[in-house]
C-alpha positions as CSV (number, residue, x, y, z in Angstrom):
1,X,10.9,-50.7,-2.9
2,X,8.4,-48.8,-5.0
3,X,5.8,-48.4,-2.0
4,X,8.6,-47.0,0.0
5,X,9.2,-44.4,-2.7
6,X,6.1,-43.4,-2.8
7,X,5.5,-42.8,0.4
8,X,8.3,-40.9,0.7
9,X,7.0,-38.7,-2.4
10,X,3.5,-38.5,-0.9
11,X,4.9,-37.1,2.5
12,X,7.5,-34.7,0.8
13,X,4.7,-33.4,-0.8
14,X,2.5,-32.6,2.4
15,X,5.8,-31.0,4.1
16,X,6.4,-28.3,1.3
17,X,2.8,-27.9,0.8
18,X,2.7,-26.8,5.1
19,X,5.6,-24.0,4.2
20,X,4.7,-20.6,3.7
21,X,6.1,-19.0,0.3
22,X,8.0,-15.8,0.1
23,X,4.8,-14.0,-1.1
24,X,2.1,-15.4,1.0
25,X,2.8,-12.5,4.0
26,X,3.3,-15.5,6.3
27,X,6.6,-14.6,8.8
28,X,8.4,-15.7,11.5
29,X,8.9,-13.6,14.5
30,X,8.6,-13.4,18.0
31,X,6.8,-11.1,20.5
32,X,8.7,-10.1,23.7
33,X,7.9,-8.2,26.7
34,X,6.4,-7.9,30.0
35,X,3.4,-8.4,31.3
36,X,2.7,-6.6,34.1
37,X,-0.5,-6.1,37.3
38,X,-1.9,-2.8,36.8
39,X,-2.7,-2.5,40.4
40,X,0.5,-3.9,42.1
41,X,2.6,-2.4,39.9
42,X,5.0,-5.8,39.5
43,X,5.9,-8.3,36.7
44,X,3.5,-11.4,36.4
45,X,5.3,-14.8,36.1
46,X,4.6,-17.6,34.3
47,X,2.0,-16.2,31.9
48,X,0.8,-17.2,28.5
49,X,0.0,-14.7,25.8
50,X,-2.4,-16.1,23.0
51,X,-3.0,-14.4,19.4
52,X,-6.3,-15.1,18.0
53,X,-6.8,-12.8,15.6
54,X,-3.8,-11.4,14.0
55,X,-5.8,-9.5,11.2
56,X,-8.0,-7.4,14.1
């Protein structure tokens, strides 16, 4: 019973260590838009939009 207790503990631990706090600048959001060909002029489906560097 105490090993279950402690792993419990020890993984609690790991899952509010992973949150971001209120003062850490870390947020939520979301990015929305289009994406579109500059030379056809139309919308592009299916495409993937990747941040690598949001401090750029």
């Amino acid at each position: 019973m105490k090993y279950y207790l402690m792993v419990i503990a020890i993984l609690f631990s790991f899952v509010t260590i992973a949150q971001p706090n209120s003062k850490s600048g870390i947020k939520n959001g979301s990015i929305s838009g289009r994406v579109m060909d500059t030379n056809l002029k139309q919308q592009l489906s299916y495409v993937n939009i990747i941040i690598k560097n949001k401090d750029r």
